[in-house]
N, C-alpha and C positions, 0 to 999 in steps of 0.2 A: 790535207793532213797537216796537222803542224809540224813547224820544221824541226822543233829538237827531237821528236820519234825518230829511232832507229828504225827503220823497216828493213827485215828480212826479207828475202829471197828463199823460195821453197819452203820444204817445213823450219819452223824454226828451230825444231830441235837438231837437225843435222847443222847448222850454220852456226849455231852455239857451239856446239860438239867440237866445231873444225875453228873455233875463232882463233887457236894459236899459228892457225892456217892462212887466217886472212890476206895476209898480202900477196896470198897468191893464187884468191880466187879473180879465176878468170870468165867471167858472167856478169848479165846484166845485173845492175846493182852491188854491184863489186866497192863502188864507194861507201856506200850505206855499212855492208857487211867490217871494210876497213876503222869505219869511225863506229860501231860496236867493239870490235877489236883494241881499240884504246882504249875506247870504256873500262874494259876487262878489265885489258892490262893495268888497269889505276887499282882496283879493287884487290884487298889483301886475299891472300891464298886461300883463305877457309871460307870467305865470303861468295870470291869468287867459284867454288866448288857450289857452295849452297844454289847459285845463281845458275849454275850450267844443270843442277840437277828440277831446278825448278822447271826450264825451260823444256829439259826432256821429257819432266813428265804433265806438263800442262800443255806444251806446244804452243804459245801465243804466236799471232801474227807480229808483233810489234815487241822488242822490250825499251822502257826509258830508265835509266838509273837519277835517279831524284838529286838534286843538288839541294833544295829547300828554298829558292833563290825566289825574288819575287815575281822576276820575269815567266818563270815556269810554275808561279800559283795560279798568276793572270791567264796562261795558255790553258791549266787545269779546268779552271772556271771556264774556260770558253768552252770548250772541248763539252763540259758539262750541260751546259744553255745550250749545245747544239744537239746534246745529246734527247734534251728534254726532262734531264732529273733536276733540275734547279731549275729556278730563274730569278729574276735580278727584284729587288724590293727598293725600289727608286727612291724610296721617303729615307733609307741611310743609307750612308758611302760605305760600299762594297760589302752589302747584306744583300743574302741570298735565302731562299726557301725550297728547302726540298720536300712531296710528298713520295711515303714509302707505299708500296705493293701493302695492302691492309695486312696481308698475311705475316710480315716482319716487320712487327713493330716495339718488341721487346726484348731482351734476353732469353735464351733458351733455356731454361734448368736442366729441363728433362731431354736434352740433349745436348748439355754438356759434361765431360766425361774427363777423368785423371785415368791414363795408363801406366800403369806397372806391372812387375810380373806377378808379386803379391797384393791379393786384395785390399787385406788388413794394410800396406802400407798406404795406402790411399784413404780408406774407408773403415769406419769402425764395422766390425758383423754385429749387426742389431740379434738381437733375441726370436728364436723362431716363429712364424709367423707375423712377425712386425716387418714393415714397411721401414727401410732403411731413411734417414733424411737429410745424412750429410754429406752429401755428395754422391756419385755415380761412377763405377767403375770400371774400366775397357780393360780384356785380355790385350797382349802387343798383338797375338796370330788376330782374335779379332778387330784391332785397330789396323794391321796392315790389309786387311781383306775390305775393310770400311775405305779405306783410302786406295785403293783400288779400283774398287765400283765406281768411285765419282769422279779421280782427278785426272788419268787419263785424259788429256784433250780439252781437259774443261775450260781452255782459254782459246780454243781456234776461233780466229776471227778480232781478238781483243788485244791489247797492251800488257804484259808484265812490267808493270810497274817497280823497281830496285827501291825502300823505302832505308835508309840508314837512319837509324834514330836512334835519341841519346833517352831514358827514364832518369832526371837530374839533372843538374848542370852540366854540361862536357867537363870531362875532366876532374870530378869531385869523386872522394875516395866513397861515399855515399850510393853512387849512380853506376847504373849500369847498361849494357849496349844492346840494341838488337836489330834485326833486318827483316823487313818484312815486303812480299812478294806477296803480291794484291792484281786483278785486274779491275780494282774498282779506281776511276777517278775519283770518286765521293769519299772514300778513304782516305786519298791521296790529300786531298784539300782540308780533312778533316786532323788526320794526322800529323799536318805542317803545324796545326795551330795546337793539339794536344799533348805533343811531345816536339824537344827541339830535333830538328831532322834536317841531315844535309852532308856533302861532304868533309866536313868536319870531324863527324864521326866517324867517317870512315879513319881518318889519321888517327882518334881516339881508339878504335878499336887494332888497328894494325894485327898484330900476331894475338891478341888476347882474345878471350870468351865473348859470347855473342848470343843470346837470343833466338834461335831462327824462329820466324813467325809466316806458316805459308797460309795463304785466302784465294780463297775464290766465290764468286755469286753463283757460281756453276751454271752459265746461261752463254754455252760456246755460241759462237756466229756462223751460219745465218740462224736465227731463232726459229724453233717449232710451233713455235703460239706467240702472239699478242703479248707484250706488258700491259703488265698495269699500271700507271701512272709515270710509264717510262722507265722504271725500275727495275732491274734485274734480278732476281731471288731463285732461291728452289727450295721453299719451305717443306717441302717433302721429303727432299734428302740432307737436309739440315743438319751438320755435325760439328761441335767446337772441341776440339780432342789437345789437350795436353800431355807431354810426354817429361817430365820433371826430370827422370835421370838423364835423359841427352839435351834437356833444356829447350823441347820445340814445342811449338804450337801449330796446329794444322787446324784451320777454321772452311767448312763448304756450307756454301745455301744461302746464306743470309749476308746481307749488306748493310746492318744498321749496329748503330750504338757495339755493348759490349761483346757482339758477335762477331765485328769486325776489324775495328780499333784497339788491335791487337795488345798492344801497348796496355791498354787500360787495367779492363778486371783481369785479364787473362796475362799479362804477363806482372802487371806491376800487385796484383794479390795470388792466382793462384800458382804460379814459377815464380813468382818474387816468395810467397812464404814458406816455399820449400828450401829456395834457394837461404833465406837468412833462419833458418831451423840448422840448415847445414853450416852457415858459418857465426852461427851466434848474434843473431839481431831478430829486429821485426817488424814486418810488412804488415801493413794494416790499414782496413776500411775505417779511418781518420781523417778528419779535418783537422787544421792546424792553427790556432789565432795567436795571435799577440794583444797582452792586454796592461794599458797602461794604469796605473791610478793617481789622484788628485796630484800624489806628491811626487811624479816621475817615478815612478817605480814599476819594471815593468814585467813580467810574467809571461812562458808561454806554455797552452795547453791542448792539449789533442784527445780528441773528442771523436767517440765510434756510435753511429748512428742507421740504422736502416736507410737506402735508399728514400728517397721522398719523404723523411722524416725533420727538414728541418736543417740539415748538417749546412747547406750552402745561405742559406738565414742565419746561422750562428758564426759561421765562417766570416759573411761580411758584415755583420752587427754594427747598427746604429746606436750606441748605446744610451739608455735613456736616461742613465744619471749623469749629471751635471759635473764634467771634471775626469773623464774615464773615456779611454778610447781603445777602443780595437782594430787591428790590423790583421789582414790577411796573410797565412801563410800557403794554405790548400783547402780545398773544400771538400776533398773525397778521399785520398790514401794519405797515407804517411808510413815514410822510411824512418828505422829508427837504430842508433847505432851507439853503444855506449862507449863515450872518448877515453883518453887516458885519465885522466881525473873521476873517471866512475860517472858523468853526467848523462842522462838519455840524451843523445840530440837527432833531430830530426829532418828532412826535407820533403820538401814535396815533388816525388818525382814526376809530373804532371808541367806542361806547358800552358795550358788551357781550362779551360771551365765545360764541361758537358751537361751544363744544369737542366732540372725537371720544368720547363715552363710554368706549367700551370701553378694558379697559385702566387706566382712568383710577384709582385706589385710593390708600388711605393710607400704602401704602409710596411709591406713583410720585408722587401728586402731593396732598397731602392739604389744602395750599389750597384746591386746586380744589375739593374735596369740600365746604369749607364753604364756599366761595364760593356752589353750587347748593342750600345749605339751604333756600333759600325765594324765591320772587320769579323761578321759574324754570320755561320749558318743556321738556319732557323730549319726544324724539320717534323714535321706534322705540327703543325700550329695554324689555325686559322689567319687566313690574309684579310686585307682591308680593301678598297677598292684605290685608296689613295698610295698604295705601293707601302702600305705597313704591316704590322702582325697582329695579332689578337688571339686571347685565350682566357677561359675559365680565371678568375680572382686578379683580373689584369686592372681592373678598379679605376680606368680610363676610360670614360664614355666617348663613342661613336660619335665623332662632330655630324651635322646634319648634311644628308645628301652621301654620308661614305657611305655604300655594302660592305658586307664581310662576306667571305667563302669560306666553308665550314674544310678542317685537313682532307677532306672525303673528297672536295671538290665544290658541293654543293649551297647552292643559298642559304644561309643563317642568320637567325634571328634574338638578342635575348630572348629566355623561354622556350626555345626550339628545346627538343626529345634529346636530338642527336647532340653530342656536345662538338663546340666550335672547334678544339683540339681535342688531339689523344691525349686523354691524362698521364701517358711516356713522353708527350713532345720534348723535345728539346731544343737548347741552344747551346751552339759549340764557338765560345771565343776567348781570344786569346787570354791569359791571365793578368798579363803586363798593361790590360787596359783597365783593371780594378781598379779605382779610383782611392782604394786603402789597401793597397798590397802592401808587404812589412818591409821595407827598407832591406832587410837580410833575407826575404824568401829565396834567393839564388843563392845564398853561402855558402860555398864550397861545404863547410864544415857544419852545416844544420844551424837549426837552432836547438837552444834549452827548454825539454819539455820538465816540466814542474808540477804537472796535473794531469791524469788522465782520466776521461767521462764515457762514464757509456749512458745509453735512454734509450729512449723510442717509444711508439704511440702506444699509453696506458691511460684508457676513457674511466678506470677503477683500480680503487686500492693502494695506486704506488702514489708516495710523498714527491711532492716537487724538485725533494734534493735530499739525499744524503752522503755520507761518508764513509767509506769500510771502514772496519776495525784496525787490517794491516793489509800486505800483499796476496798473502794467501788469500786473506777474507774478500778482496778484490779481485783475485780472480772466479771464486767462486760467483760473485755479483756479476762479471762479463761471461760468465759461462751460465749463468742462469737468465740471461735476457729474454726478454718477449715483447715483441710490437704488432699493433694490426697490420696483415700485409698491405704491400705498396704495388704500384701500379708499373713497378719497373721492372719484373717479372710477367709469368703468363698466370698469377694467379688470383681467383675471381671472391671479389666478398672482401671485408672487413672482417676476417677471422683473427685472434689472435695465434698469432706463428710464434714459436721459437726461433729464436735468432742470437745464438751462442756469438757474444763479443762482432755482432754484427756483421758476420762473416761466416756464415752460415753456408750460403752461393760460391764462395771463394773460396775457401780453403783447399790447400793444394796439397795437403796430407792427412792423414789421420788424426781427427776432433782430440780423440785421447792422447794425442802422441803430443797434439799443437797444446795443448792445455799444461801439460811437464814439461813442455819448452816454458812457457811463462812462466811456471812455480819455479824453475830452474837457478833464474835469475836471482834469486834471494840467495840463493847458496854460494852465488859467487860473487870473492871477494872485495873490498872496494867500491861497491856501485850504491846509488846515490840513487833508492827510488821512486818515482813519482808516487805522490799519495792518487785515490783511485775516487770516482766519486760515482754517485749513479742522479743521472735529473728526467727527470718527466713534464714536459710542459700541456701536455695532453690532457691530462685530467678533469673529468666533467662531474657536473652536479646532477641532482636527479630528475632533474629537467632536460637534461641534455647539454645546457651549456659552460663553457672552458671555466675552469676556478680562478685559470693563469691569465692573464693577458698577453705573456709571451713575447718574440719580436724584441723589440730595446730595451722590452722591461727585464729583461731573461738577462740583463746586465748586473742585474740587483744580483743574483744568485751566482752568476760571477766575482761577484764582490764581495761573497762570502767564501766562497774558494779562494780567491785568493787571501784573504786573512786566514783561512786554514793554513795554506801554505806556509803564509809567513808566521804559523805557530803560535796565531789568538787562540783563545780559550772560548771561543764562542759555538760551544755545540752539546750538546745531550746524548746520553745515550739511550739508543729503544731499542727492540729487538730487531732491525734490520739491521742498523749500523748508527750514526753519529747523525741525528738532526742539527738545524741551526739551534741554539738555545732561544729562549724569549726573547725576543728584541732583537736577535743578533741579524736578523734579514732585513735590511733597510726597505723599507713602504713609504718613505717618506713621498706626501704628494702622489701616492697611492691609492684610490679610494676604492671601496665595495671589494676588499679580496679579503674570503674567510676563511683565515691562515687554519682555525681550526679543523677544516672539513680538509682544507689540503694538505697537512702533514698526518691527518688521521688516518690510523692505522688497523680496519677493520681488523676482529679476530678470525672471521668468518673467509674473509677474505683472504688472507696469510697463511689460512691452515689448506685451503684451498689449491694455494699457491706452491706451497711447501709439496702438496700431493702430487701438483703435474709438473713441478720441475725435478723431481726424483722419480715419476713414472719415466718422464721423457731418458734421465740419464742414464739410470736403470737400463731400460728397452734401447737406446740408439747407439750406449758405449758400455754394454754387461763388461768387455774381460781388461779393455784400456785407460777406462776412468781410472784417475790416479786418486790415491784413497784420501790425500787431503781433501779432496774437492767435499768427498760423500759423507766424512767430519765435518767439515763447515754446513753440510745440507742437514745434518742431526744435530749442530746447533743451533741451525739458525729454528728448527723445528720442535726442539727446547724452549728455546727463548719464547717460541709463538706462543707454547702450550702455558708457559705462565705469564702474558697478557693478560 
C-alpha cells in the first residue's frame, strides 16, 4: 500500500468517530490511527464534521486527505496502473489512458436530480400531459431514502479520498470552495488537474462556506462480479442528486466525466447558478476568449454553446485573418460578476480542459492538440500500438507498421463499423499548458466581458450571425436556442433539441425563475451590458454541405462583433435581429461562400420556428415564463409575418 494512506484499524467509522481519542488508542495500528488524528486536527471544524460523517456513512477501509502535491499525483497514478483503470501512453510524458465500463460513458440526464421541498422552485410544472424537459426533481424524504439504499458501506474495502478544491483562483472574491469525498482515484487525478486542489484551500476555506460534494462508484470490496475494463461503476443504481439549499452534492454509480467531477457541471453550473441567482451574478455554460485586433485593441467575449458544439475550437481559435489574435480564457463555464464600475467581469472557474476528442485535429483546433501533449488523461479514445491515441477527425494518418485498438479494446481499422472512440472521449489536461492562454485568465478580478454569444448546431434557417435588438431581445434569443443533440448526453440521433441559453442539463433552479434573473439585470442601476449576439457555423446547403468554413475563418465574424462593440454602424436590420450590412463581413481571400443562402432568411422556415419555440415555452414554463420573454416571441412573430 502506499505510504501516505491512513489505514484504519477495525471499521473505519468507529476510528473516525474516536479520532479526538487517538492518542490514546491502544491497538495495533495505533500509529496510523495517530497520524489520521493530525490530519483531523488540521482540517477546519465544518470540514472536519463533513469528513467524520462521510466516514460513518461510507465506512472506507482507508481515508487520504489530498494535499494536491505532486509526489501524491505520481502515487495516484500508480495506485491506478496497478489498479488496471489507466495505463501509461509512452509516446507523451506522463499521458495516461483510461477505458470506462461501456455502460458509463456519459452524463446522466435522466438521472440527475435538483432537491427541494418545492417542486416549482427547481423545475417549471409543464402543462398537463407534457413531458417536463428542464430538469428533474427529488422529494428531500425521497432523496434521503435514495441515499440510504446505496451509501451505507459503499466504500468497504476502498480509500476516502479528502479532495479540498478551490472553483477560481484561491483567494479571488469570484471563486468559490468545496470538498469532495470520492473513493475513486481517477477522480482524484482528474480533479488535481480540473480544479486547483490542495491544502491551500483548506486555509482559504477556514471558518467560511464550502461546497460538500459526496461520490462513490458504489463497488464496496470484495466485489460480487467481474469489471469491466477494470472499472468500477453501478449503472443501475446511478444517482447525481443536488441539494442547492444546504449547498451539497451526493453523486452514486458512475465514475466518469460530469457524473463525477464534482466540481464541474454539478457544482460550478447547477449549485454555482443557484448560488449566484442568490447573490446577484452568473454562472454559465461559457467559454471565455480574449480577442485582439490589427491595432492592439483588445476585447473579451463569452460565448454559450451546447456541449460538442464547437465551444473549445472557438475558445482556442487560430485566427485566420492576418493581424488578430485570440487568447484563451475557458472553454466550458464562466463566472460572471458585475464590479463597482457596472462592468460584467469574468473568470473561469475551471483548472483544466475536459474536451470532446473526437473531431478535435490540426486543422479544427490545433492548440488544443498541444495543449494534450503531456500531463494529460486520455479516456475512451482509441490507442495506437506505438504508445499514442487516436480517434475519429484526428486527420493524422497511421505511420506504417502502427495498430490501433479500438476504446472497446478491439482491433481497428479505418473503415471499421465500430468507431475507434466513443464520440464522449475525452481528454482531461491542465489549462496552463494552452499554448494561448490569456495572460489574466487567473485574475483575481475576471476579466471584461464585452459581448456575449449564444449558437449551436443549425444544418437550416439560422444566419451565420446576428445581433439582438437590446437585452431583453437577447435574452429572449438565449432562451429561444436549439442545436442537434450531442454525444455528451445519453441521447441517440441528430434531433434538433431545445437548448435554452445552453443550459438546459444544468440549471439549478427554475427555467422561469433563471430567465428574470437575467432580464433583472437591466433594471439595475449603473451596469454596463454586454451586447448579445446569436452565430451559427453549422449551416448547410442542399446538398448537404457546410455554407461556413468555420475553424479560423469564424475569426472573420469575430471581427464584426467586435466593431459592433466598438459602436460601427456596420449592420441591417431583419426580423431576427441586426445582420452584418453589405460588405461589412470581411471575405477577403475568401472564396466560394454564398453570403446570400447564408444570411437568408426563409419565410417558411421562421414561421416554423416562431411555432416550436412558443409550443415549447408555452408547454415547459405555462405559469413562470416572465411576460417579456412571450412579447419578444409576438414580435419576433410579427416581423416573420411581414417578410
Amino acid at each position: 500500500m502506499p505510504s501516505f494512506y491512513v489505514r484504519t484499524v477495525g471499521p473505519c467509522s468507529r476510528v473516525v468517530r474516536g479520532w479526538v481519542e487517538a492518542q490514546r488508542v491502544k491497538c495495533r495500528g495505533a500509529h496510523s490511527v495517530q497520524a489520521l488524528s493530525a490530519q483531523m486536527e488540521r482540517l477546519p471544524a465544518a470540514v472536519r464534521e463533513f469528513v467524520v460523517q462521510g466516514a460513518n456513512l461510507c465506512d472506507p477501509q482507508n481515508i487520504h486527505i489530498c494535499d494536491g502535491s505532486q509526489a501524491e499525483n505520481e502515487t495516484i497514478l500508480t495506485v491506478l496502473q496497478q489498479e488496471g483503470m489507466i495505463k501509461k501512453l509512452h509516446k507523451y510524458p506522463n499521458c495516461w489512458l483510461a477505458r470506462t465500463d461501456p455502460k458509463d460513458v456519459a452524463r446522466v440526464e435522466s438521472k440527475t436530480v435538483i432537491v427541494t421541498e418545492n417542486q416549482r422552485d427547481t423545475i417549471p410544472i409543464p402543462v398537463p400531459g407534457v413531458k417536463g424537459q428542464l430538469g428533474n426533481w427529488m422529494s428531500p424524504l425521497d432523496f434521503e431514502n435514495a441515499k440510504r439504499q446505496r451509501f451505507p458501506g459503499c466504500m468497504n474495502g476502498r480509500t476516502m479520498y479528502v479532495l479540498p478544491f478551490s472553483m477560481g483562483p484561491v483567494g479571488s472574491p469570484l471563486s468559490k470552495y468545496g470538498v469532495q469525498l470520492t473513493d475513486s482515484p481517477y477522480v482524484v487525478a482528474s480533479m488535481r488537474i480540473m480544479t486547483r486542489m490542495g491544502g491551500n484551500v483548506l486555509d482559504a476555506i477556514g471558518d467560511g462556506e464550502f461546497v460538500r460534494c459526496l461520490h462513490s462508484v458504489g463497488q464496496p470490496l470484495p466485489l460480487k462480479a467481474p469489471l469491466s475494463n477494470s472499472w468500477p461503476c453501478n449503472p443501475e443504481q446511478t444517482l447525481i442528486a443536488h441539494v442547492p439549499d444546504t449547498r451539497e452534492i451526493v453523486s452514486f454509480g458512475s465514475g466518469y466525466g460530469g457524473n463525477s467531477l464534482l466540481g464541474k457541471k454539478c457544482f460550478a453550473l447547477r449549485i454555482a447558478s443557484r448560488i449566484a441567482k442568490d447573490e446577484g451574478w452568473l454562472a454559465e455554460h461559457m467559454l471565455i476568449l480574449g480577442i485582439t485586433n490589427p491595432a492592439g485593441r483588445k476585447r473579451y467575449i463569452a460565448a454559450a454553446f451546447p456541449s460538442a458544439c464547437g465551444k473549445t475550437n472557438l475558445a482556442m481559435m487560430q485566427p485566420a485573418l492576418p493581424g488578430w489574435k485570440v487568447q484563451c480564457v475557458g472553454d466550458d463555464i464562466a463566472w460572471m460578476k458585475f464590479d463597482s464600475q457596472g462592468r460584467l467581469r469574468a473568470i473561469n472557474p475551471e483548472n483544466g480542459f475536459f474536451g470532446v476528442a473526437p473531431g478535435t485535429s490540426v486543422k479544427t483546433n490545433p492548440n488544443a492538440l498541444r495543449t494534450v501533449e503531456r500531463n494529460t488523461v486520455f479516456t475512451n479514445v482509441g490507442e495506437t500500438s506505438d504508445g499514442g491515441v487516436y480517434w475519429e477527425g484526428l486527420d493524422q494518418p497511421v505511420p506504417p507498421g502502427v495498430t490501433v485498438t479500438s476504446w472497446l479494446g478491439n482491433a481497428w481499422k479505418p473503415g471499421d463499423k465500430e468507431p475507434c472512440a466513443h464520440p464522449n472521449s475525452r481528454f482531461c489536461a491542465p489549462a496552463s499548458q494552452c499554448p494561448i492562454m490569456d495572460e489574466d485568465w487567473e485574475s483575481p478580478e475576471g476579466v471584461p466581458i464585452d459581448a456575449i454569444i449564444f449558437g449551436g448546431r443549425r444544418p437550416q434557417g439560422v444566419p451565420l450571425v446576428y445581433e439582438s435588438y437590446n437585452w431583453t431581445h437577447g435574452v429572449f434569443v438565449g432562451a429561444a436556442m436549439r442545436s442537434e443533440s450531442t454525444a455528451a448526453a445519453e441521447h441517440k440521433g441528430k434531433v434538433i433539441m431545445h437548448d435554452p441559453f445552453a443550459m438546459r442539463p444544468f440549471f439549478g433552479y427554475n427555467f422561469g425563475h433563471y430567465l428574470s434573473h437575467w432580464l433583472s439585470l437591466q433594471r439595475r442601476e449603473g451596469l454596463k451590458l454586454p451586447k448579445i449576439f446569436h452565430v451559427n457555423w453549422f449551416r448547410k446547403d442542399d446538398k448537404g454541405n457546410f455554407l461556413w468554413p468555420g475553424f479560423g475563418e469564424n475569426a472573420r465574424v469575430l471581427d464584426w462583433i467586435f466593431r459592433r462593440v466598438e459602436g460601427e454602424q456596420s449592420a441591417r436590420q431583419s426580423a431576427i435581429g441586426f445582420l452584418p450590412a453589405e460588405g461589412a463581413l470581411n471575405l477577403e481571400g475568401l472564396g466560394g461562400v454564398d453570403t446570400n443562402q447564408l444570411f437568408s432568411l426563409p419565410k417558411g422556415f421562421w414561421e416554423q420556428e416562431v411555432q416550436e419555440v412558443g409550443k415549447y415555452l408555452s408547454e415547459q414554463v405555462p405559469e413562470d415564463l416572465p411576460p417579456q420573454i412571450m412579447e419578444e416571441l409576438r414580435g419576433l412573430e410579427k416581423r416573420v409575418s411581414s417578410m
